[in-house]
Biotite code that builds the C-alpha atoms (Angstrom):
import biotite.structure as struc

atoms = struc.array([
    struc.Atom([174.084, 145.023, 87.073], chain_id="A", res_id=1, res_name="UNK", atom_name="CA", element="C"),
    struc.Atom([171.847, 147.771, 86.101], chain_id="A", res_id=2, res_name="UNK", atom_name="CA", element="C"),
    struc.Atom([169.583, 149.459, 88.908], chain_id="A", res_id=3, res_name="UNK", atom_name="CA", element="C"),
    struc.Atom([167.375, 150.706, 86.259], chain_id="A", res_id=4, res_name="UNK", atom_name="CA", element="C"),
    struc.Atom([163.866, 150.372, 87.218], chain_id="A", res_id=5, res_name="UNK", atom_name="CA", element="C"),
    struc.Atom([161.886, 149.099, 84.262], chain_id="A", res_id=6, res_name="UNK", atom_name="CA", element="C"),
    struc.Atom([158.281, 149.974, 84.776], chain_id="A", res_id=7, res_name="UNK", atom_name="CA", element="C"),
    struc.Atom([154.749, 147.983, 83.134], chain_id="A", res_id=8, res_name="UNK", atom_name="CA", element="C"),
    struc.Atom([154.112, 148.411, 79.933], chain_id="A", res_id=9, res_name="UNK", atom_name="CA", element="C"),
    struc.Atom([150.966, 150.201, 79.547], chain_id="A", res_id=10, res_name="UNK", atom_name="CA", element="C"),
    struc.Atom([147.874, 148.181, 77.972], chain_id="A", res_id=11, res_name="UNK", atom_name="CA", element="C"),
    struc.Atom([146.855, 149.677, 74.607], chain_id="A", res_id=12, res_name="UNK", atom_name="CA", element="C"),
    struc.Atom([143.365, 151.593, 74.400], chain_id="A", res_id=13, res_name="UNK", atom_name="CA", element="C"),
    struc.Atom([143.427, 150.590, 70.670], chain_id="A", res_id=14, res_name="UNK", atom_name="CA", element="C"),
    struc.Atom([143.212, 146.608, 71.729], chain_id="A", res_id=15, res_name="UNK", atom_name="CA", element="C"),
    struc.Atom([141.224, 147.481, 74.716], chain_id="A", res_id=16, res_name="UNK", atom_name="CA", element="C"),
    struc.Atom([138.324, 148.889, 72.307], chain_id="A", res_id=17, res_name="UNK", atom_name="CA", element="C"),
    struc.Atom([139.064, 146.094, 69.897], chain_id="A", res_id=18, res_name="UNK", atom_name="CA", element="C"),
    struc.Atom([138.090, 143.497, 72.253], chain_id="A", res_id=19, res_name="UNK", atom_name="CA", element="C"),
    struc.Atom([135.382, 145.242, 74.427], chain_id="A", res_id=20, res_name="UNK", atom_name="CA", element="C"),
    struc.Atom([133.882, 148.188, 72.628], chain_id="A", res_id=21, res_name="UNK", atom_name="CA", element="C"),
    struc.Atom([131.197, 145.871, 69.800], chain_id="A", res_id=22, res_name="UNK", atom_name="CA", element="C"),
    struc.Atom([131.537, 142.294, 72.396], chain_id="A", res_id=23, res_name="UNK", atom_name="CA", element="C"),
    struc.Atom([129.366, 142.527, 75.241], chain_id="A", res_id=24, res_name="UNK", atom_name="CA", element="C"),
    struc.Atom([130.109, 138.781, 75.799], chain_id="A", res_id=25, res_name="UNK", atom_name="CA", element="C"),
    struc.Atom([133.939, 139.915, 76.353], chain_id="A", res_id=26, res_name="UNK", atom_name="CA", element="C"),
    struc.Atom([132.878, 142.527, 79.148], chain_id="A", res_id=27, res_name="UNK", atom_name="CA", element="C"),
    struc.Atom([130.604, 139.957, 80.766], chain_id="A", res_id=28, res_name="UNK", atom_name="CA", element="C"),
    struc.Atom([133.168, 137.323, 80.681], chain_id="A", res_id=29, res_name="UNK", atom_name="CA", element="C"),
    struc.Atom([135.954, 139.632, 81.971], chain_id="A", res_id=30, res_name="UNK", atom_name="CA", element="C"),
    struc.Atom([133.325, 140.375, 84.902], chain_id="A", res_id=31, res_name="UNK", atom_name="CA", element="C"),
    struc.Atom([132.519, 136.728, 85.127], chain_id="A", res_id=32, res_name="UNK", atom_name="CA", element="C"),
    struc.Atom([135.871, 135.771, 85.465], chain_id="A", res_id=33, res_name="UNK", atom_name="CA", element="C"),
    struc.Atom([136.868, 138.407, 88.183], chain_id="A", res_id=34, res_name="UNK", atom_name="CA", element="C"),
    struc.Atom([133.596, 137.274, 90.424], chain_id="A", res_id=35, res_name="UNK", atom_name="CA", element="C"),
    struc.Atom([134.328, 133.605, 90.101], chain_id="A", res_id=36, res_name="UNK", atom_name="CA", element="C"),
    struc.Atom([137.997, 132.688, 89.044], chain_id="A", res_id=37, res_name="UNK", atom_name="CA", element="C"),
    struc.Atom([137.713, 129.487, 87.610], chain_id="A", res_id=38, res_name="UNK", atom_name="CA", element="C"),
    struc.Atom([134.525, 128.676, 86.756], chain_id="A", res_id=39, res_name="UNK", atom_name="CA", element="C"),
    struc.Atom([130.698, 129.901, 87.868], chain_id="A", res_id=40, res_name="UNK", atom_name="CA", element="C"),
    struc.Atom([129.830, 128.000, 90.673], chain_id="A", res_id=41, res_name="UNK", atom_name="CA", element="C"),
    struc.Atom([125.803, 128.862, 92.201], chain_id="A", res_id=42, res_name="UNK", atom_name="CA", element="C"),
    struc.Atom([126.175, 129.562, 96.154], chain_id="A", res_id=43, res_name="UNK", atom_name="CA", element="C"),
    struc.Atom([122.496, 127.899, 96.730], chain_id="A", res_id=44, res_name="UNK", atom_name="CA", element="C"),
    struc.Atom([123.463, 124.514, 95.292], chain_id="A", res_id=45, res_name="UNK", atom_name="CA", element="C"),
    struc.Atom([127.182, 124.379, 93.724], chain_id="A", res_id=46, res_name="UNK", atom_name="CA", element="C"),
    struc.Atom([125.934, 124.078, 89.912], chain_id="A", res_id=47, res_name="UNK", atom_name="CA", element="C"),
    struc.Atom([128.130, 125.156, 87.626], chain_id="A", res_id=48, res_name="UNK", atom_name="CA", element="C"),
    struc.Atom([126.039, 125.459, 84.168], chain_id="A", res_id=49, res_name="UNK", atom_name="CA", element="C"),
    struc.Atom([124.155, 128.606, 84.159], chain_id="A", res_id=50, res_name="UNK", atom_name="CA", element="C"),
    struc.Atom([122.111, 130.774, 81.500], chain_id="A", res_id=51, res_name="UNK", atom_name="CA", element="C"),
    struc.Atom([122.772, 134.294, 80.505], chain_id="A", res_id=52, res_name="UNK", atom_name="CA", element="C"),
    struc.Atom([119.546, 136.216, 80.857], chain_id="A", res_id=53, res_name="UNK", atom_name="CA", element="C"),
    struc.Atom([119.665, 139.763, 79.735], chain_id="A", res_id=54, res_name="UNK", atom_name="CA", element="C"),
    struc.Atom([117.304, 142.503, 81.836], chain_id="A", res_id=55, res_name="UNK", atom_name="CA", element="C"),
    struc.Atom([116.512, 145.183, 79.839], chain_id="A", res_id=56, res_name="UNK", atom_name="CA", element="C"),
    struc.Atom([115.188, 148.476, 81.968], chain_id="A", res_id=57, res_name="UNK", atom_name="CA", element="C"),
    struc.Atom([114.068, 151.971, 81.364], chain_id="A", res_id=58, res_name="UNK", atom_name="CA", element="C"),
    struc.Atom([118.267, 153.260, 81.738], chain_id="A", res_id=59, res_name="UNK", atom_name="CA", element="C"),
    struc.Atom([120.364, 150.414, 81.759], chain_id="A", res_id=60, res_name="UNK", atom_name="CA", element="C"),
    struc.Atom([120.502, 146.703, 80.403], chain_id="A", res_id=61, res_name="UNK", atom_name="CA", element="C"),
    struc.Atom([121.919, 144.484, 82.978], chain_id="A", res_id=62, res_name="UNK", atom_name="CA", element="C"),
    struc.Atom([122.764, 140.956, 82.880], chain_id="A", res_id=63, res_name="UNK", atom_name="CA", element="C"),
    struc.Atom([122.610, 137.929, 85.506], chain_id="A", res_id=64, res_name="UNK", atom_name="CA", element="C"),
    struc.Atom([123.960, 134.491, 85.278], chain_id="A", res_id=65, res_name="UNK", atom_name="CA", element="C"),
    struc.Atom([120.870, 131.664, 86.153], chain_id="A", res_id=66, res_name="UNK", atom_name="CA", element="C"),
    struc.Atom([121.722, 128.738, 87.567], chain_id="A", res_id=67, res_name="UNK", atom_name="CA", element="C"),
    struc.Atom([120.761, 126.189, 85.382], chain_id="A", res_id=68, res_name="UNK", atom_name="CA", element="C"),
    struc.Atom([119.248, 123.560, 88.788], chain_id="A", res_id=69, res_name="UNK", atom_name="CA", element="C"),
    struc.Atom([117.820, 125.824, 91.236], chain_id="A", res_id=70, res_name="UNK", atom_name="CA", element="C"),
    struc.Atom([117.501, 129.524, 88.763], chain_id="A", res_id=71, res_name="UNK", atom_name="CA", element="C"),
    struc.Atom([118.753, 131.517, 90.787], chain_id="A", res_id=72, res_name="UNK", atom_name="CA", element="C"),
    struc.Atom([119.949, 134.795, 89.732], chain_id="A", res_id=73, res_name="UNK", atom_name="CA", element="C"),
    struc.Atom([124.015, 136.246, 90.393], chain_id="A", res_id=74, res_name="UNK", atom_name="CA", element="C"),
    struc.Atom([124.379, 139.481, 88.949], chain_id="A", res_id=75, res_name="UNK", atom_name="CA", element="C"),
    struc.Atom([128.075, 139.982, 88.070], chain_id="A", res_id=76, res_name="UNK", atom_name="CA", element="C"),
    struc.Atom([128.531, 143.011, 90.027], chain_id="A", res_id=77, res_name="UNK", atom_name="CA", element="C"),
    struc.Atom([126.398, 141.936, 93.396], chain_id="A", res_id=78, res_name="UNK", atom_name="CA", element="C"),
    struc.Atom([129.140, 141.713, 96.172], chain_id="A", res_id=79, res_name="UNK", atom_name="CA", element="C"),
    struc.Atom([131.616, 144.006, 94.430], chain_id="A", res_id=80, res_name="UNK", atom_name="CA", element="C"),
    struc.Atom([132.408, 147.359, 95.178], chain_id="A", res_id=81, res_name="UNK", atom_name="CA", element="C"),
    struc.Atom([130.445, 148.208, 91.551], chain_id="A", res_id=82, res_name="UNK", atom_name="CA", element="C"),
    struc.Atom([127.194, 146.977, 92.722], chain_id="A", res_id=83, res_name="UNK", atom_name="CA", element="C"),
    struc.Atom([125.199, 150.227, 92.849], chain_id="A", res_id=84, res_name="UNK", atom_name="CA", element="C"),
    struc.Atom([126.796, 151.476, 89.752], chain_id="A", res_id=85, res_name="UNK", atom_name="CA", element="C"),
    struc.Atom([123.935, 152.411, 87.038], chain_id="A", res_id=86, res_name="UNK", atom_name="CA", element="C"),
    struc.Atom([126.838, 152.411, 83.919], chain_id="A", res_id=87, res_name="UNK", atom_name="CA", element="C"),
    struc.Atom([126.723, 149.628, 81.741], chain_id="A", res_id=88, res_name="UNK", atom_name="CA", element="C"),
    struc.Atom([129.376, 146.987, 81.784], chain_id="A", res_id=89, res_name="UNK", atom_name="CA", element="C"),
    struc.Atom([131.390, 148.381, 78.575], chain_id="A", res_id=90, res_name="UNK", atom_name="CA", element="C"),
    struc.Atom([131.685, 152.319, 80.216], chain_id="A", res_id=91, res_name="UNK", atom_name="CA", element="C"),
    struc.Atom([132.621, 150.624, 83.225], chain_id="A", res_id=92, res_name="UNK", atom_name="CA", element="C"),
    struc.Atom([135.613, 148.623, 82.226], chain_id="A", res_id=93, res_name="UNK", atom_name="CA", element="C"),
    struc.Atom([136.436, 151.354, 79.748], chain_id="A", res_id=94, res_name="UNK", atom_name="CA", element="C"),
    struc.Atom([136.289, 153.580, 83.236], chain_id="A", res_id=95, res_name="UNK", atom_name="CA", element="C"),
    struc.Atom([138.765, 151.360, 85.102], chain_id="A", res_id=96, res_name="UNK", atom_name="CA", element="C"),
    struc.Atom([140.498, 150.732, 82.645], chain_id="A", res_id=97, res_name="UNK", atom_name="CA", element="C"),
    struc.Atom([141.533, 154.392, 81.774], chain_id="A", res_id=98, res_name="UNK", atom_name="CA", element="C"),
    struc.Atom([141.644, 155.328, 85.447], chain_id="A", res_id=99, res_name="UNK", atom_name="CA", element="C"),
    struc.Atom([144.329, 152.517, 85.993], chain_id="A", res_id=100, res_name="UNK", atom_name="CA", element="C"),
    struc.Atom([146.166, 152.739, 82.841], chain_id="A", res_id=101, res_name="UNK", atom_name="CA", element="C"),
    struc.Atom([147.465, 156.599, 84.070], chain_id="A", res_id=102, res_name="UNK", atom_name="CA", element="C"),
    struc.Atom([150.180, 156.944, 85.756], chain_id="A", res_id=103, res_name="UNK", atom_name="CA", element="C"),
    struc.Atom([147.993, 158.778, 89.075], chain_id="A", res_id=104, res_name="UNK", atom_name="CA", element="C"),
    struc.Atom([144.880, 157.994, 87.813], chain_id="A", res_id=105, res_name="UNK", atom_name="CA", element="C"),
    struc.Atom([142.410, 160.073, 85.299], chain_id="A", res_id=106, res_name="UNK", atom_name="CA", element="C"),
    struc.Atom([140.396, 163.309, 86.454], chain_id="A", res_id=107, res_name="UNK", atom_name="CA", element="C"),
    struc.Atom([136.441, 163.361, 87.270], chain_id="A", res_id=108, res_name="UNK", atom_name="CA", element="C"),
    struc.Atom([136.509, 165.472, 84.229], chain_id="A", res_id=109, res_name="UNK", atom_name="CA", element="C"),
    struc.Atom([137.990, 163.600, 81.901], chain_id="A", res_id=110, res_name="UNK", atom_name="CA", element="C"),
    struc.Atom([136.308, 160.632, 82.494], chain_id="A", res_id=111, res_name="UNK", atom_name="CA", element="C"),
    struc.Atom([133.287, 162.800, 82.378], chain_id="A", res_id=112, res_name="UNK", atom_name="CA", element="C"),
    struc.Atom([133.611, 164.047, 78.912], chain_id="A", res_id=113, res_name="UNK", atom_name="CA", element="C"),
    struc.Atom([134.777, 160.655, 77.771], chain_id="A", res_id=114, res_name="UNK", atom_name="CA", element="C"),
    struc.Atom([132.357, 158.262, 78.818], chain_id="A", res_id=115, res_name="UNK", atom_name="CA", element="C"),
    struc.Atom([129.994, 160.460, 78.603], chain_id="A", res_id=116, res_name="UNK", atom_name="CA", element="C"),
    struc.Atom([128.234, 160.652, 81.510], chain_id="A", res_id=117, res_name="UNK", atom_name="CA", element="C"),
    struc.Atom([128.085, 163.066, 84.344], chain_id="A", res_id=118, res_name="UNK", atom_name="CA", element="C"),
    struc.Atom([130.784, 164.876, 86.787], chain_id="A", res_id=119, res_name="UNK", atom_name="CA", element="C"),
    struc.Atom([129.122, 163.133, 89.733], chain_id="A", res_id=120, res_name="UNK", atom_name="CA", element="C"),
    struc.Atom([129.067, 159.424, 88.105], chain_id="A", res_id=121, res_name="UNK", atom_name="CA", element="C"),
    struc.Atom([132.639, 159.985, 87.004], chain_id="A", res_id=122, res_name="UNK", atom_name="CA", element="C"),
    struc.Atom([133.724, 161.236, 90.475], chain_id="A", res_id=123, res_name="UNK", atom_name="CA", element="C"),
    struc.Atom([131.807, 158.004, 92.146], chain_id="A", res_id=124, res_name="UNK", atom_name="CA", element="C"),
    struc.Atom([133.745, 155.625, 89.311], chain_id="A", res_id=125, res_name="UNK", atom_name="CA", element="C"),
    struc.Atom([136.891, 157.673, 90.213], chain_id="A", res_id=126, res_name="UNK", atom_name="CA", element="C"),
    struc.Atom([136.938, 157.207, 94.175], chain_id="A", res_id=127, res_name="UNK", atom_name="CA", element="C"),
    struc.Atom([135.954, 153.408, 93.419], chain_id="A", res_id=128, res_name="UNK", atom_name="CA", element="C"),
    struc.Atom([138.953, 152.841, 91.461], chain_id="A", res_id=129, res_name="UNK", atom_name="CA", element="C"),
    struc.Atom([141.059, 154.403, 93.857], chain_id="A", res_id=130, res_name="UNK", atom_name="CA", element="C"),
    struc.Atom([139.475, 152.365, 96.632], chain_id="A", res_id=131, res_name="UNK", atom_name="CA", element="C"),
    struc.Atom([140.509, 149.121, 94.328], chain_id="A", res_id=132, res_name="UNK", atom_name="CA", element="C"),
    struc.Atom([143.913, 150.550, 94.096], chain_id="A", res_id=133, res_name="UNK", atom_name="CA", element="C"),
    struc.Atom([144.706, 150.569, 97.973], chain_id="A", res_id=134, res_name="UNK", atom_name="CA", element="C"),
])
């Protein structure tokens, strides 16, 4: 018996950007499905069937999922530890997803000249991925 240890194989960027970089409804589903594994299910009333509405501000479009019976709103990061995060959902999961696919994580400024965004956002997406890896 060998006491080799094999380790992960590391998730491609090339498919990640294939399935996330033109498909918002991939990074809202991904999000969807990490906030409610299974299916949605409304915390006022227990519906399940929902509407996508999209919010479009001055910096950022957002989304929420409506429940269909009582309309209220669930954002898909409300209750996670991305809830104050201004970055839209595809530099986000592009974030994380770069942060976690190194072996000790990305730097600040990598992530910064990446994503393109600034040194303090990247720093604040940095420490939150290290907060999800612990």
């Amino acid at each position: 018996m060998s006491n080799k240890v094999l380790k992960p194989k590391k998730a491609s960027l090339y498919q990640f950007i294939q399935n996330y970089s033109n498909n918002i409804g991939n990074c809202i589903e991904f999000f969807k499905s990490m906030k409610w594994p299974g299916e949605f299910s409304c915390d006022r009333c227990g519906c399940h069937k929902y509407y996508l509405v999209k919010r479009v501000g001055k910096t950022k479009t957002s989304y929420v999922l409506e429940c269909s019976s009582c309309h209220k709103q669930h954002s898909l990061l409300s209750g996670t530890i991305f809830q104050s995060c201004k970055l839209d959902l595809y530099k986000l999961l592009l974030g994380v997803f770069l942060f976690l696919n190194e072996n000790k994580g990305i730097s600040a400024i990598n992530l910064c000249s990446i994503l393109d965004v600034n040194h303090k956002t990247a720093l604040l997406l940095e420490n939150k991925c290290r907060i999800l890896c612990h």
